[in-house]
VMD Tcl script that draws the C-alpha trace (Angstrom):
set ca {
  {-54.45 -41.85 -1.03}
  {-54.75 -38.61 0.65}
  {-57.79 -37.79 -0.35}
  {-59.08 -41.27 1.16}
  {-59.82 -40.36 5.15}
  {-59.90 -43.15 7.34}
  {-63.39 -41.85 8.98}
  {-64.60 -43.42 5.86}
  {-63.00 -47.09 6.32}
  {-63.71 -47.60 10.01}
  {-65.16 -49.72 11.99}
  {-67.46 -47.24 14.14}
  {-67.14 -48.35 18.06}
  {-70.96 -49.22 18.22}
  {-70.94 -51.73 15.48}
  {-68.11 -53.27 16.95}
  {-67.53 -56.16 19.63}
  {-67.09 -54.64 23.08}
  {-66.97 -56.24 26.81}
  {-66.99 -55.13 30.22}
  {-63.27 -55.21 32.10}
  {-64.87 -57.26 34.24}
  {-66.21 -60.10 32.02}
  {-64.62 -63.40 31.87}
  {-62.86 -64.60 28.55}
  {-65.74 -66.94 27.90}
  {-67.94 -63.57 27.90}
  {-65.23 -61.95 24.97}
  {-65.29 -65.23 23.27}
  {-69.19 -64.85 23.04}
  {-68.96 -61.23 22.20}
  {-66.58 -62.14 19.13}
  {-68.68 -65.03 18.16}
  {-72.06 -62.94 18.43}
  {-70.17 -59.92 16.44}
  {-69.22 -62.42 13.47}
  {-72.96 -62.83 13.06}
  {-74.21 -59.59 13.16}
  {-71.78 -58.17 11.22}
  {-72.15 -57.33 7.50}
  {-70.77 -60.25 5.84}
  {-69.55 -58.72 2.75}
  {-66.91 -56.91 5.12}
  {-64.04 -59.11 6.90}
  {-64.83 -60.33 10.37}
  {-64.08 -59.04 13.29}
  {-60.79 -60.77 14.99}
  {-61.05 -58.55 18.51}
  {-63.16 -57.81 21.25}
  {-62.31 -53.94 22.74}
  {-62.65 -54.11 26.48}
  {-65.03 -51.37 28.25}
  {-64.11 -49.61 31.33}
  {-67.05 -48.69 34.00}
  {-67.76 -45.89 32.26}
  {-67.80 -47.55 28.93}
  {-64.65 -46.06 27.28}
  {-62.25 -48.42 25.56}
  {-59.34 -49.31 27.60}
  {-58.26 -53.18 26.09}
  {-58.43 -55.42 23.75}
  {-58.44 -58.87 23.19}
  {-57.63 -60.75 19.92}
  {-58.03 -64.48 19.06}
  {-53.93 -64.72 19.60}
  {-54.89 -63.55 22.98}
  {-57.74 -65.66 23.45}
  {-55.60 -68.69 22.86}
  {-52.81 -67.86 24.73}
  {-55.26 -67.04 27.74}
  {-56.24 -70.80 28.02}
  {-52.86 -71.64 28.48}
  {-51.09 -69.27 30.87}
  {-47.62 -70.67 30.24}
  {-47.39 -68.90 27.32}
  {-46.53 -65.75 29.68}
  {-43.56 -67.49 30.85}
  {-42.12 -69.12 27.49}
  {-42.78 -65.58 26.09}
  {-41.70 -63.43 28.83}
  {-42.56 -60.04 29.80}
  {-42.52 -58.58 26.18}
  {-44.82 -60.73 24.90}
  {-43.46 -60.73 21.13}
  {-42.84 -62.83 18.71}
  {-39.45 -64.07 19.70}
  {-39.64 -67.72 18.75}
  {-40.56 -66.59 15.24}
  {-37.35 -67.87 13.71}
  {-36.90 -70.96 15.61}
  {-37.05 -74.89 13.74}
  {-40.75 -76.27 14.33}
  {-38.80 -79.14 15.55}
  {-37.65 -77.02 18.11}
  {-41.01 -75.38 18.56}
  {-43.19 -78.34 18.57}
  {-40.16 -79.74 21.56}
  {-41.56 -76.74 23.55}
  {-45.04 -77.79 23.09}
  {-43.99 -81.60 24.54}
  {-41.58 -80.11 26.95}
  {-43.79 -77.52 28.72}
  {-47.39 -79.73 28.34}
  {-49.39 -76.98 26.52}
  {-52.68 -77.35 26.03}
  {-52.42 -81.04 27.42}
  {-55.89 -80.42 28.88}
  {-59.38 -81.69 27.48}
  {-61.83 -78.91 25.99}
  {-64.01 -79.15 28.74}
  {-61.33 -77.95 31.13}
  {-60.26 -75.34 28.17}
  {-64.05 -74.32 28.80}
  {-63.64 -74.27 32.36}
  {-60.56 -72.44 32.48}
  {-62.32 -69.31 29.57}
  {-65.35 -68.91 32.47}
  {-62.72 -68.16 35.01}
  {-60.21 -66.07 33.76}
  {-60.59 -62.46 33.41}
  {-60.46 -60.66 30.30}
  {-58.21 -57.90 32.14}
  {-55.58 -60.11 33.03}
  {-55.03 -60.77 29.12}
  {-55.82 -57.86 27.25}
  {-53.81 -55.58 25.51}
  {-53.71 -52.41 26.87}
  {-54.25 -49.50 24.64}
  {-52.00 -46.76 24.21}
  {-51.90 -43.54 22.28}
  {-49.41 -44.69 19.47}
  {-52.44 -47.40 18.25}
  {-54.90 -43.78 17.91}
  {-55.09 -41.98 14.50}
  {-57.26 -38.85 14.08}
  {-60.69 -39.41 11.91}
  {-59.64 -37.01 9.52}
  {-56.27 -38.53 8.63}
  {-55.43 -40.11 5.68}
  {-54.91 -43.38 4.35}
  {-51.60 -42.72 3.38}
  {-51.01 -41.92 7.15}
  {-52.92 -45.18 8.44}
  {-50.89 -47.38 6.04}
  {-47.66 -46.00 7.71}
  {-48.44 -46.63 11.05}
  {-50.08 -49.91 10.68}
  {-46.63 -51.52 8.87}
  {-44.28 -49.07 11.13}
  {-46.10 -50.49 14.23}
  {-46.81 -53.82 13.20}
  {-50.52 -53.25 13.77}
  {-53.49 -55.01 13.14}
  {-55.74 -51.94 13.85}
  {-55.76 -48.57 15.18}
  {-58.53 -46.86 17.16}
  {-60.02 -43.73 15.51}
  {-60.48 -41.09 17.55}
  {-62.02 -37.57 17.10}
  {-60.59 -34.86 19.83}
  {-59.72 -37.37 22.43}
  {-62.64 -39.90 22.35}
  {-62.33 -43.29 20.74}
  {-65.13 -43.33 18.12}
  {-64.08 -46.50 15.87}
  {-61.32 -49.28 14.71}
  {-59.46 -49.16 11.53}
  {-58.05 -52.56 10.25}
  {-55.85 -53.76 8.42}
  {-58.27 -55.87 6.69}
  {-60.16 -53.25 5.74}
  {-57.19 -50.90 4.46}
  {-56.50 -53.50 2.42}
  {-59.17 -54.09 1.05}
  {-59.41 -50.68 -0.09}
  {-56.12 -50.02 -1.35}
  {-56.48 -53.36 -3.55}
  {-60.08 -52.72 -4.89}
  {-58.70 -49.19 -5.75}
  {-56.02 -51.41 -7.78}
  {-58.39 -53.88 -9.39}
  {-58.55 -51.97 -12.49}
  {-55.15 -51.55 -12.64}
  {-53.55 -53.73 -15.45}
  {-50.30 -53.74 -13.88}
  {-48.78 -53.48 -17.59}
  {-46.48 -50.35 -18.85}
  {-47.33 -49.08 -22.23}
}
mol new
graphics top color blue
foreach p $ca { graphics top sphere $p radius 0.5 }
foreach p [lrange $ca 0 end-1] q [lrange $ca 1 end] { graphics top cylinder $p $q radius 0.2 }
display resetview
């Protein structure tokens, strides 16, 4: 695996769903959708839109996860600060209680719709940071590490200090188990 570099599995940036911070989360929802259909469809889909500064460097991102929980902001309370999975272990009796309880989603579509064209993609996104950037020239090995370490679905690729494509998960995997295909899984 470390002769596998990770400039070879990316995602480059320009093949890759991008919005202005500006745009409105019906905008990234648009951007994902129109990205799904461009894209090569032998390859996994993309599940993010990166989010553009002014001068067109990445500085967000916004998954489906965040998507959804955009359309209902009472997620940010329920969740907290942190944002992370801490209901993971409850009951979905208890889970499904919270649904009832704090009238999520209890909205039509149309005012789902309403509510994407007016929210900002900046108030939702996920703010990049350097532990989510891996060199081009590092190895899979390396990627693999910090995408279970950091509980990542992707990392940005950079080369120097400019952002020049996405790694997934998806992809890694893909890799790593196509590499195994062959692989009868049987000692001799």
């Amino acid at each position: 695996m470390k002769t596998i570099a990770i400039k070879d599995l990316m995602v480059p940036l320009d093949e890759y769903a991008t919005i202005s911070e500006d745009a409105s989360l019906s905008d990234a929802i648009q951007a994902l959708e129109n990205a799904q259909q461009a894209f090569d469809h032998t390859k996994y889909r993309h599940r993010a839109v990166l989010v553009l500064d002014k001068t067109n460097h990445p500085i967000g991102k916004i998954s489906q996860i965040d998507a959804l929980k955009a359309l209902e902001p009472k997620y940010k309370e329920i969740q907290g600060k942190d944002n992370k999975g801490t209901f993971r272990h409850f009951s979905r009796m208890f889970l499904n209680s919270m649904l009832e309880h704090h009238r999520l989603f209890d909205g039509s579509l149309d005012d789902l719709k309403e509510k994407a064209a007016k929210t900002q993609v900046r108030e939702y996104m996920h703010t990049l940071s350097s532990d989510e950037c891996l060199n081009e020239n590092a190895t899979l090995d390396e990627a693999i590490h910090i995408l279970i370490m950091g509980h990542q679905q992707s990392l940005l690729v950079t080369r120097e200090r400019e952002i020049v494509g996405i790694l997934r998960l998806t992809d890694v995997f893909s890799a790593i188990f196509q590499s195994l295909s062959g692989f009868s899984g049987r000692g001799n």
